[in-house]
C-alpha positions in Angstrom: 23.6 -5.9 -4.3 24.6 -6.7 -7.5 25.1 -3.5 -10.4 24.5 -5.8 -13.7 21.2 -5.7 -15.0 20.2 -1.9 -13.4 17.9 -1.4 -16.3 16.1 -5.0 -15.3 16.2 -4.0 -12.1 15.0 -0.8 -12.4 12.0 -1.8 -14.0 11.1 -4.7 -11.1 11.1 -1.5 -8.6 9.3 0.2 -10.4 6.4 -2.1 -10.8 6.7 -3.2 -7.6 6.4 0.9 -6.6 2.8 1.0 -9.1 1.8 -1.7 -6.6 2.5 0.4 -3.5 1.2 3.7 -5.1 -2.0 1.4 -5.7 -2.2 0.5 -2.0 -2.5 4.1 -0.6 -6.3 4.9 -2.2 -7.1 1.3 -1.3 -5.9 1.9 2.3 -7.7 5.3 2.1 -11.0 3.2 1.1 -10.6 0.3 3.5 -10.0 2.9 6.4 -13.2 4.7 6.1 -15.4 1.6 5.2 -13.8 0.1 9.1 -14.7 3.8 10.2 -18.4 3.4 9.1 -18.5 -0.1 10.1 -17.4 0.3 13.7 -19.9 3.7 14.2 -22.8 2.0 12.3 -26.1 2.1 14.5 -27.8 -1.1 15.1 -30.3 -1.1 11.6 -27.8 0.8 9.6 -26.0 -0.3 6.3 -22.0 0.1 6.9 -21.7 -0.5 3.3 -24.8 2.0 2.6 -23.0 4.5 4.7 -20.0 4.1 3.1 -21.0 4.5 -0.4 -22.7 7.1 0.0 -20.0 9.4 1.3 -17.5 7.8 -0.9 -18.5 10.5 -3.3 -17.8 13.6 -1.2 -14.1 11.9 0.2 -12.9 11.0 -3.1 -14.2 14.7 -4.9 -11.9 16.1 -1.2 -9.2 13.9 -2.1 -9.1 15.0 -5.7 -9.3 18.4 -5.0 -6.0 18.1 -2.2 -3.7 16.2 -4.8 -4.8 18.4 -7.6 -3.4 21.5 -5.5 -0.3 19.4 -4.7 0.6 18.5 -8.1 0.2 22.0 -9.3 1.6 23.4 -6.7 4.5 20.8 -5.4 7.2 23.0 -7.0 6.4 26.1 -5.0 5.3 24.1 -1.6 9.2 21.9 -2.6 11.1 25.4 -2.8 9.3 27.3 0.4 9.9 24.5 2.7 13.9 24.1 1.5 14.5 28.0 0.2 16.1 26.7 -2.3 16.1 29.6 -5.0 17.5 29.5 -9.1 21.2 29.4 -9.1 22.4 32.1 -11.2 24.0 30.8 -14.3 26.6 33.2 -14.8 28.0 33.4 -11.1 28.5 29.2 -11.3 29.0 28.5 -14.9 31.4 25.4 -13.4 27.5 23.7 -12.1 25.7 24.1 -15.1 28.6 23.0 -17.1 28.4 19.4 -14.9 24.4 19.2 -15.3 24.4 19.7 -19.3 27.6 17.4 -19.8 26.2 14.6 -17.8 22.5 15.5 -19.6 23.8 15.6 -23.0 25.5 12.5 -22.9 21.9 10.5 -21.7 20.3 12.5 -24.2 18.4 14.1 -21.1 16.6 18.0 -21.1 18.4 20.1 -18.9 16.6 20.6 -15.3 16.4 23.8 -13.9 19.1 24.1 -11.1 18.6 25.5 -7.7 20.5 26.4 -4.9 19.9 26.2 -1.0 22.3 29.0 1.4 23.7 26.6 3.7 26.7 25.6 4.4 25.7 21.9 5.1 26.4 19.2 2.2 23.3 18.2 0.7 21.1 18.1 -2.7 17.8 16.8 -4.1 15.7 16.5 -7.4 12.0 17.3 -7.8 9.6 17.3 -9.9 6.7 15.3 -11.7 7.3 16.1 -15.8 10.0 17.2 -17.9 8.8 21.2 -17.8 9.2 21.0 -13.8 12.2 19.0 -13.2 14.8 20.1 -11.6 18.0 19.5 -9.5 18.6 21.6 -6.0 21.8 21.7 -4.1 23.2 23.3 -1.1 25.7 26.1 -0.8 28.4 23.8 0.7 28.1 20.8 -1.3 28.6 23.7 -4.2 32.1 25.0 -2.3 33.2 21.7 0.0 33.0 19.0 -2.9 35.5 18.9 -6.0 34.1 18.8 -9.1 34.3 14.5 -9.9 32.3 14.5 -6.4 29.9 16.7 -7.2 29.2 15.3 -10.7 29.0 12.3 -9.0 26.2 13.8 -7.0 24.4 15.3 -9.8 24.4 12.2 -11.6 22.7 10.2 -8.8 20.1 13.6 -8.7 19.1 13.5 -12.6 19.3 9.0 -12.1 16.4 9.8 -9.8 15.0 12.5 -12.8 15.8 9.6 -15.6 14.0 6.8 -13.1 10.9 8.9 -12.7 12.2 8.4 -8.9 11.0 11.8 -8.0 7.3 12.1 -9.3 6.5 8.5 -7.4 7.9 10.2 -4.2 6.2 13.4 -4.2 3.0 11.1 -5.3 3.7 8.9 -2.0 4.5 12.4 0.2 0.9 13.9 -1.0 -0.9 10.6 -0.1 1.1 10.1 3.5 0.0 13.7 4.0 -3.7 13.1 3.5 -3.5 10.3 6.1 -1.6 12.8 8.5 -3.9 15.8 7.8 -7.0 13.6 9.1 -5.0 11.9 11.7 -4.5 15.2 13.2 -7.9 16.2 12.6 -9.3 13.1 14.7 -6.8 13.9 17.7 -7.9 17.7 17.7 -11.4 16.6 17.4 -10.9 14.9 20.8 -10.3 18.1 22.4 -13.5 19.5 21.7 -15.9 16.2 23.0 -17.8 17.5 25.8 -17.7 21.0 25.3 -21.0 23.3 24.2 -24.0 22.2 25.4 -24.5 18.9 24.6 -25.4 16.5 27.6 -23.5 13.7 28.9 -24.8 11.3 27.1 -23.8 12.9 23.7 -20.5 14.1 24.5 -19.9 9.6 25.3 -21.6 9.2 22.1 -19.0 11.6 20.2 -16.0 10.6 22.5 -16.5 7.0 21.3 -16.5 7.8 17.4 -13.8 10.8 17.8 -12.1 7.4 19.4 -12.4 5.0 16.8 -11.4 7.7 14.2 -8.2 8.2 16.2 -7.6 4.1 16.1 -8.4 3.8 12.7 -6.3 6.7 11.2 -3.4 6.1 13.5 -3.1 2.8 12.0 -3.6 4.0 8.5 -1.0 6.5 8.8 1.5 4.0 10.1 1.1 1.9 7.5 1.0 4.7 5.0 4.7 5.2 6.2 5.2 1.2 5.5 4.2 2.1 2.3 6.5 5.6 1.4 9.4 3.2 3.3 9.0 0.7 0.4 9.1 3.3 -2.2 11.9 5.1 -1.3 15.0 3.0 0.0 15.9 0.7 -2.4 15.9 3.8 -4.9 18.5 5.3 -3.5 21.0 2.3 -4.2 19.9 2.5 -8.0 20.7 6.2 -8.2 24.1 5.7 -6.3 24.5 2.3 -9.4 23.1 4.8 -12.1 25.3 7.7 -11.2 28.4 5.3 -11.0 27.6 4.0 -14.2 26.9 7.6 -15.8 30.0 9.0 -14.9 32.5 5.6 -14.7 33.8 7.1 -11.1 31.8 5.4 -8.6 34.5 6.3 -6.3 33.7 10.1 -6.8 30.1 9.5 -5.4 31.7 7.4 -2.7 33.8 10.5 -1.4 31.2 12.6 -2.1 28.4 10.6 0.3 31.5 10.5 2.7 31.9 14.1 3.1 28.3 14.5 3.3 28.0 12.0 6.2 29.5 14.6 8.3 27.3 17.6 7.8 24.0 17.0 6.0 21.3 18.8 8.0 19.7 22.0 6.3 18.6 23.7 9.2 15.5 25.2 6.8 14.0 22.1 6.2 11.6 21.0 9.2 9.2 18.1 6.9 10.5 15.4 6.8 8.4 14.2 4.1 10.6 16.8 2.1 13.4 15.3 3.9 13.3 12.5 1.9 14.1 13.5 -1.3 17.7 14.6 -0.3 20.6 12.5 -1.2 20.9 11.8 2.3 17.9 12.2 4.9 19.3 12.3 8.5 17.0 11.1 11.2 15.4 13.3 13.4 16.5 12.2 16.7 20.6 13.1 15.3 19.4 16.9 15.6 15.3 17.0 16.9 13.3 14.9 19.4 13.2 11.3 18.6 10.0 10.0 17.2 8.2 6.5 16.7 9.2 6.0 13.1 12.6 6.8 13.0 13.3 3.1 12.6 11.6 3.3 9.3 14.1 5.2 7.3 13.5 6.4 4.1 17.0 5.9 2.8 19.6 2.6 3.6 22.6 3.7 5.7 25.5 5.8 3.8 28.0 3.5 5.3 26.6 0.5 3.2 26.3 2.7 0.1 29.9 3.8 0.4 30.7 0.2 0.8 28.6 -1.0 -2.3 30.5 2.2 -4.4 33.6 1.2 -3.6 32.9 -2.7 -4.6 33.4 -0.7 -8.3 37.1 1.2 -7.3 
């Protein structure tokens, strides 16, 4: 990959990430016009059906992602404990953040810190007033201060991309597909319990069935989708810190050292996961799962490798 022309290329991912965003309510749409189709009795309108629910999903919908945008900053800091990093206890931090701020003429984001020794950092946030930059206890102690300001550039090149609001978008909208996902398989549990007769409980099975198929599907390729967002982003923050600080080797030591440890134990969602500067799979330190092989971010080696292409 090629660092001339970031600002060109920043604005083709970009688009190309309004395209994806665009997919997730049209996914949303086509999966429960296939739901109605499928369970659609003979002499019933699919399309009938569907329209006139549409009203009641979309009003659910709304009301989900208006609680997750007003709340994303709390739900963000409860599932990392990250907490406010006191100003006059680590004056060296805050002096990195407004330096590299000031000089891209950028408001200062509030800065957070996570107790744990591990070596890793993230930025959040979906408007200036809510921005802000989070880092761990050890990348604080373990990294000297070109590495770390290396780090904090590639956090606020994510802030000055709009990198973050597009992901926390993209985590509210994979949500919704897991949050009825889940409600389909524990609706399965139920079928045939109560007093309904046989012939019901087959009746139910079969749609509690097709609902399974149909959001399984949609959730997998709502993770297509987040995948596409995310990875190439992470290469333009590593070429926007680099060029924001003119030590691209700094970052490059920095993502070394974090390599080795970068697991916060308090973060179990791994849609949070990916907003770290590095987002370990879950099979290095939790049961494998199915979509491991669609990583959010490109593998550290490479970056390093790309970094040092500068030194």
């Amino acid at each position: 990959m090629q660092y001339v022309g970031l600002d060109r290329q920043i604005r083709k991912n970009n688009f190309n990430s309004i395209l994806l965003l665009i997919a997730f309510p049209v996914l949303l749409l086509g999966m429960f016009y296939l739901f109605f189709y499928f369970i659609a009795e003979k002499g019933q309108d699919p399309n009938e059906l569907f329209l006139q629910t549409m009203p009641f999903v979309l009003i659910g919908v709304g009301i989900w992602f208006l609680i997750a945008w007003a709340g994303h900053a709390a739900f963000i800091r409860m599932a990392t404990g990250s907490k406010p990093l006191d100003r006059v206890e680590n004056k060296r931090v805050y002096n990195l953040v407004e330096n590299l701020c000031i000089s891209q003429g950028m408001r200062m984001p509030g800065v957070y810190i996570i107790e744990d020794d591990s070596l890793n950092a993230f930025a959040s946030g979906i408007g200036a007033r809510s921005y802000s930059i989070s880092l761990s206890r050890g990348m604080i102690s373990k990294l000297d201060d070109d590495e770390l300001e290396g780090v904090i550039a590639h956090e606020l090149t994510h802030i000055k991309n709009r990198d973050v609001r597009l992901l926390i978008i993209s985590i509210i909208f994979v949500g919704i597909f897991a949050f009825l996902a889940e409600v389909a398989f524990r609706s399965l549990r139920h079928v045939g319990s109560g007093k309904k007769s046989s012939k019901d409980s087959k009746g139910s099975g079969a749609i509690i069935l097709i609902a399974i198929v149909i959001t399984a599907i949609a959730y997998f390729l709502s993770i297509l989708l987040r995948f596409g967002i995310s990875r190439k982003r992470e290469y333009l923050a590593d070429a926007g810190s680099a060029e924001m600080t003119k030590k691209p080797y700094a970052l490059a030591n920095a993502l070394r050292k974090i390599s080795g440890d970068p697991l916060i134990e308090a973060v179990e969602s791994r849609d949070v996961a990916q907003l770290f500067i590095d987002n370990p799979k879950p099979s290095a330190h939790k049961s494998a799962s199915w979509d491991n092989m669609f990583a959010t971010h490109p593998p550290i080696e490479k970056r390093i490798e790309l970094l040092e292409q500068f030194v």
